[in-house]
C-alpha positions in Angstrom: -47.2 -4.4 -30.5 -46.8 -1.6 -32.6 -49.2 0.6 -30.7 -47.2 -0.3 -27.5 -44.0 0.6 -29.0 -45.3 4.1 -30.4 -46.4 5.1 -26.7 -43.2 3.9 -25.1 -40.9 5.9 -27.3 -43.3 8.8 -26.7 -42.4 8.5 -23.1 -38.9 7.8 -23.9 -39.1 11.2 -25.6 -41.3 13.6 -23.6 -39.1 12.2 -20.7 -35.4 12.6 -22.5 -34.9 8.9 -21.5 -32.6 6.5 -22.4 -35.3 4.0 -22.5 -39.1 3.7 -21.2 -40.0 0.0 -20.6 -43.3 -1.6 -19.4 -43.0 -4.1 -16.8 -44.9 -6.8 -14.9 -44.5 -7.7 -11.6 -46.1 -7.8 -8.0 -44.1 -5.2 -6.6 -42.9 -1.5 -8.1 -39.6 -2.1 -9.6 -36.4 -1.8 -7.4 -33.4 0.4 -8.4 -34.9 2.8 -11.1 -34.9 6.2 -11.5 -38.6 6.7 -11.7 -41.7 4.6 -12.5 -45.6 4.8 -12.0 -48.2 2.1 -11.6 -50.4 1.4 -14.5 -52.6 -1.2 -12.9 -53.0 -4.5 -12.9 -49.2 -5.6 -11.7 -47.7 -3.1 -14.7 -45.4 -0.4 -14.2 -44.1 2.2 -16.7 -40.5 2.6 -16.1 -38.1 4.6 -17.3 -34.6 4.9 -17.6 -31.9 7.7 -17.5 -27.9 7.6 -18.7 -25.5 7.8 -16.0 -24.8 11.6 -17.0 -28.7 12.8 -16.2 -29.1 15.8 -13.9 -32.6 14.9 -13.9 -34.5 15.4 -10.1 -35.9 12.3 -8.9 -39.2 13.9 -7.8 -39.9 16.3 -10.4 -39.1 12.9 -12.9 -42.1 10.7 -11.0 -44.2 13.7 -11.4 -43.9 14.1 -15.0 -44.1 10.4 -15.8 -47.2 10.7 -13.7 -48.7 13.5 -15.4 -47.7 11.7 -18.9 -49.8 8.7 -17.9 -52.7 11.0 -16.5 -52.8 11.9 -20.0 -52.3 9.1 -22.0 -53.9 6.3 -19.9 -55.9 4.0 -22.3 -52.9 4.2 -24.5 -50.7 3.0 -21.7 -53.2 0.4 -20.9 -53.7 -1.3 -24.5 -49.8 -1.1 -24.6 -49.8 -3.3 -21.1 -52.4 -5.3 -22.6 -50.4 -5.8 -25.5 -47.0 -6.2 -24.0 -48.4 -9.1 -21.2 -50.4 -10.9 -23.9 -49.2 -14.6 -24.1 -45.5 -15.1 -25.3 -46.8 -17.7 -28.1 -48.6 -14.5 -29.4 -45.8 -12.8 -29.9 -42.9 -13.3 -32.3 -39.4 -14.1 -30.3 -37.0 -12.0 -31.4 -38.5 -10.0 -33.8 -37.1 -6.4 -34.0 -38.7 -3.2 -34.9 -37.4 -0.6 -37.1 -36.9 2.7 -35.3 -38.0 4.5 -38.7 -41.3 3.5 -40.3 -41.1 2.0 -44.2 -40.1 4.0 -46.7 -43.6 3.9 -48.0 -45.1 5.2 -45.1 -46.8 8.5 -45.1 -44.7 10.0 -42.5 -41.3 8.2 -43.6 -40.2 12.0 -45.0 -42.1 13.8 -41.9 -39.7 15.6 -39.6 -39.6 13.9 -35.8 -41.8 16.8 -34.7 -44.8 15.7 -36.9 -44.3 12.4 -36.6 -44.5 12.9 -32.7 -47.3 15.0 -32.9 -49.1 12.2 -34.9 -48.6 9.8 -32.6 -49.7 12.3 -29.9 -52.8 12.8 -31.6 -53.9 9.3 -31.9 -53.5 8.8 -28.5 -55.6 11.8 -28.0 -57.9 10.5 -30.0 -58.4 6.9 -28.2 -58.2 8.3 -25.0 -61.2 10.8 -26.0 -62.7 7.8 -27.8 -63.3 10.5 -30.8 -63.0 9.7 -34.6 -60.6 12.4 -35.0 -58.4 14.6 -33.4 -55.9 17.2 -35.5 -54.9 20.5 -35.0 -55.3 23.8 -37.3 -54.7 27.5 -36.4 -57.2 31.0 -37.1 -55.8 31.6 -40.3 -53.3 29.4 -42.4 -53.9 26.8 -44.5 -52.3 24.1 -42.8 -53.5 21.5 -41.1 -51.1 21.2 -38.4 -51.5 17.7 -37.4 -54.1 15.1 -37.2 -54.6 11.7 -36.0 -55.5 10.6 -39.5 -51.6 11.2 -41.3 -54.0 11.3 -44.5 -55.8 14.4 -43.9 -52.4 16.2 -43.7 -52.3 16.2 -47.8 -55.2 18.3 -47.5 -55.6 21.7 -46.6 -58.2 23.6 -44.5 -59.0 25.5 -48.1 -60.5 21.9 -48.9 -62.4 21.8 -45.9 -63.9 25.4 -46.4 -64.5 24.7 -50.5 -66.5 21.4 -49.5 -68.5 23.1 -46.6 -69.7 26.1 -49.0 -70.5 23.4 -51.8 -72.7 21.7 -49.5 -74.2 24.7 -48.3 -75.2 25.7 -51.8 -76.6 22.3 -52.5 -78.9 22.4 -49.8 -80.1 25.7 -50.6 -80.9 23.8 -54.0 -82.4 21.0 -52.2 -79.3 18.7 -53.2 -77.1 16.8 -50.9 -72.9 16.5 -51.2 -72.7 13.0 -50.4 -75.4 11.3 -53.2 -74.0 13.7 -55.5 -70.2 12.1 -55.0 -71.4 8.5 -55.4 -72.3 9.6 -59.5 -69.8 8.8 -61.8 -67.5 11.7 -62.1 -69.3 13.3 -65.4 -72.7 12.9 -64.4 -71.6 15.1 -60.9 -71.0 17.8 -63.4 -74.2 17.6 -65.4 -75.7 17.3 -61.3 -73.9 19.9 -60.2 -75.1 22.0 -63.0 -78.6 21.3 -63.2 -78.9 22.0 -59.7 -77.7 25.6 -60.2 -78.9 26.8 -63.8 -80.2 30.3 -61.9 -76.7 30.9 -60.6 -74.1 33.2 -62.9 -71.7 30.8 -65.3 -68.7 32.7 -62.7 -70.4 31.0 -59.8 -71.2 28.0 -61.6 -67.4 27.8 -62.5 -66.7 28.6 -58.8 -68.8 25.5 -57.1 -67.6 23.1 -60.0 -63.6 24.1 -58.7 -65.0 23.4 -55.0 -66.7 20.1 -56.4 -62.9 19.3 -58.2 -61.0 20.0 -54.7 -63.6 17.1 -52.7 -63.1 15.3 -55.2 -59.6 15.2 -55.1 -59.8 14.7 -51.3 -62.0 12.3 -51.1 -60.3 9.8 -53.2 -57.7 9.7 -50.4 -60.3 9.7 -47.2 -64.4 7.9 -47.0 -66.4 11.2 -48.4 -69.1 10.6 -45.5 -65.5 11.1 -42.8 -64.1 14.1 -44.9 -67.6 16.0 -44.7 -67.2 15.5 -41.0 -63.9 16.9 -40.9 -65.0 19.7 -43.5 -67.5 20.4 -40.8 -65.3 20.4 -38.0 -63.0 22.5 -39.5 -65.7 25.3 -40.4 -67.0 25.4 -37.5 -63.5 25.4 -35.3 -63.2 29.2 -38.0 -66.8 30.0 -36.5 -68.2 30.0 -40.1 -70.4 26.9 -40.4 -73.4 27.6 -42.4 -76.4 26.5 -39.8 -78.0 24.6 -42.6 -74.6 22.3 -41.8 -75.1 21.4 -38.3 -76.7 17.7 -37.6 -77.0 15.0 -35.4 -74.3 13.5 -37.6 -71.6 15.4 -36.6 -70.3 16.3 -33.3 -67.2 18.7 -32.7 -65.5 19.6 -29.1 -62.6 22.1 -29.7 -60.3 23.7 -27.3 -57.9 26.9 -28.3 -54.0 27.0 -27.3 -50.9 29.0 -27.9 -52.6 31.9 -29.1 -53.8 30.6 -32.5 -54.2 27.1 -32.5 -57.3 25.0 -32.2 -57.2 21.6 -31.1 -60.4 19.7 -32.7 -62.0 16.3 -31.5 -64.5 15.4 -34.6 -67.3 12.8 -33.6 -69.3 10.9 -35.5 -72.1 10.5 -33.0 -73.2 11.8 -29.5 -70.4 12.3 -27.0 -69.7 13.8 -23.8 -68.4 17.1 -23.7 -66.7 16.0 -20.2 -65.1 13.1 -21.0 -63.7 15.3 -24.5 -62.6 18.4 -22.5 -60.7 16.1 -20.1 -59.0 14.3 -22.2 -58.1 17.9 -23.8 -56.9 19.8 -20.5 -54.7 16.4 -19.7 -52.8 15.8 -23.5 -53.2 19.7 -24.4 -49.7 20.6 -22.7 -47.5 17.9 -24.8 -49.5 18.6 -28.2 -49.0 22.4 -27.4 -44.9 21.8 -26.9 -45.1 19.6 -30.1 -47.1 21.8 -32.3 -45.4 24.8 -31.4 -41.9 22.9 -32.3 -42.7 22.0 -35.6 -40.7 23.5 -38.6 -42.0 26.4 -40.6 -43.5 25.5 -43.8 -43.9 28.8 -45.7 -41.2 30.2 -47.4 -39.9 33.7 -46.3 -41.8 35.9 -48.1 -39.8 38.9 -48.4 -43.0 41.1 -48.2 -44.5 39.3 -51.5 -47.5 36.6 -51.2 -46.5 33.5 -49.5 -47.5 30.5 -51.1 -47.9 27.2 -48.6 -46.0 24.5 -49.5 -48.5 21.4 -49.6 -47.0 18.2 -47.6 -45.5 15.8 -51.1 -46.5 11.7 -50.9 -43.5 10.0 -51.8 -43.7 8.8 -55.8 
């Protein structure tokens, strides 16, 4: 149910609603401002207050275009919503914030949104992944995964270049994680006595930042996002690129870079549609989200890093 609820207030929201309902019936619904058919007798509705200027038409075309893009989500919320009434718990109500020990309970409503975007994104292009980073900063903008937005694409580039030295050294990122923490070091070290004690120092930092990711996020899932990531910047090191990890990426705004990771074979046309549909909601979202740098008055600006609630 919560999955239905998510998508319905991100209708509510994309179409400045009063409310956005799914209903069942054999006929469209009478006497509503706008509604399209989702299939199988449901219909997403919505509803406007009596003070909306909102045009009819240009209304059902929107909601249209909004299920276009978000279709599977729309269909596992119908599924959800038509399930059997002893499945369901009479009169239980729903929060309209999530706990306080959420990850996003201290997210402003643009991230939030833009999470919730993402994972329907992400299930509509049947990918493990889907998040969004720019060219340059570190931030990672959003993702469908709220745990990757701790992390920075820094981490990402830190754990590609540690791999890529590994391999060059006939070592492997992923056996060396699964040592206990001191006998990584002694690993790490051996693997590189050729190497300058600078550089040495230099890939035991990288090997400190995955580990610090990975305790949050499956170290075989971050090294696919690490990939990603690299490669969205254009600087994955061939020695990198598999048949364990897929990527379909798709630019926007000028800067951005929306990513779909996969963790197996995929197709590119089923990825790229769902991209050209959902792309023109995640582009209004992303591009309304708060700035997190501080000003920088013409001195270095340091990123503020997203804070987990204590």
């Amino acid at each position: 149910m919560d999955e239905a609820h998510r998508f319905l207030e991100m209708i509510r929201r994309e179409m400045k609603a009063s409310d956005a309902r799914i209903e069942l019936g054999l006929m469209p619904p009478a006497n509503v401002f706008a509604s399209v058919e989702i299939g199988h007798g449901a219909f997403l509705v919505v509803h406007f207050d009596g003070t909306s200027t909102t045009d009819v038409g240009a209304s059902r075309e929107k909601l249209s275009g909004l299920l276009a893009a978000f279709r599977e989500a729309a269909e596992e919320a119908a599924s959800a919503l038509s399930a059997p009434l002893g499945t369901i718990p009479l009169g239980a109500t729903r929060s309209s914030h999530p706990p306080s020990h959420h990850p996003l309970s201290h997210s402003s409503n643009a991230e939030t949104a833009l999470t919730e975007a993402l994972q329907a994104l992400q299930a509509l292009a049947k990918a493990e992944i889907a998040l969004v980073i720019d060219d340059t900063s570190p931030e990672i903008w959003g993702s469908s995964d709220p745990e990757l937005l701790y992390h920075s694409t820094d981490d990402a580039m830190a754990s590609a270049r540690l791999e890529a030295r590994l391999i060059e050294r006939d070592g492997a990122l992923l056996p060396l994680l699964k040592l206990p923490a001191p006998e990584r070091r002694a690993r790490l070290t051996q693997l590189t006595t050729e190497l300058s004690a600078s550089e040495v120092s230099s890939l035991l930092r990288q090997l400190e930042r995955v580990e610090h990711v990975t305790e949050d996020i499956e170290p075989a899932r971050w090294r696919r996002v690490a990939h990603a990531i690299a490669e969205a910047r254009g600087v994955l090191p061939e020695a990198l690129r598999g048949d364990d990890m897929h990527v379909h990426l798709k630019p926007f705004a000028g800067i951005y870079r929306a990513i779909l990771v996969y963790g197996s074979a995929f197709s590119e046309l089923h990825a790229e549609g769902a991209l050209v549909r959902a792309l023109p909601f995640i582009e209004k979202l992303v591009t309304s989200l708060p700035p997190r740098d501080p000003a920088s008055g013409g001195a270095k600006v340091a990123v503020l890093r997203r804070l987990r609630r204590v």
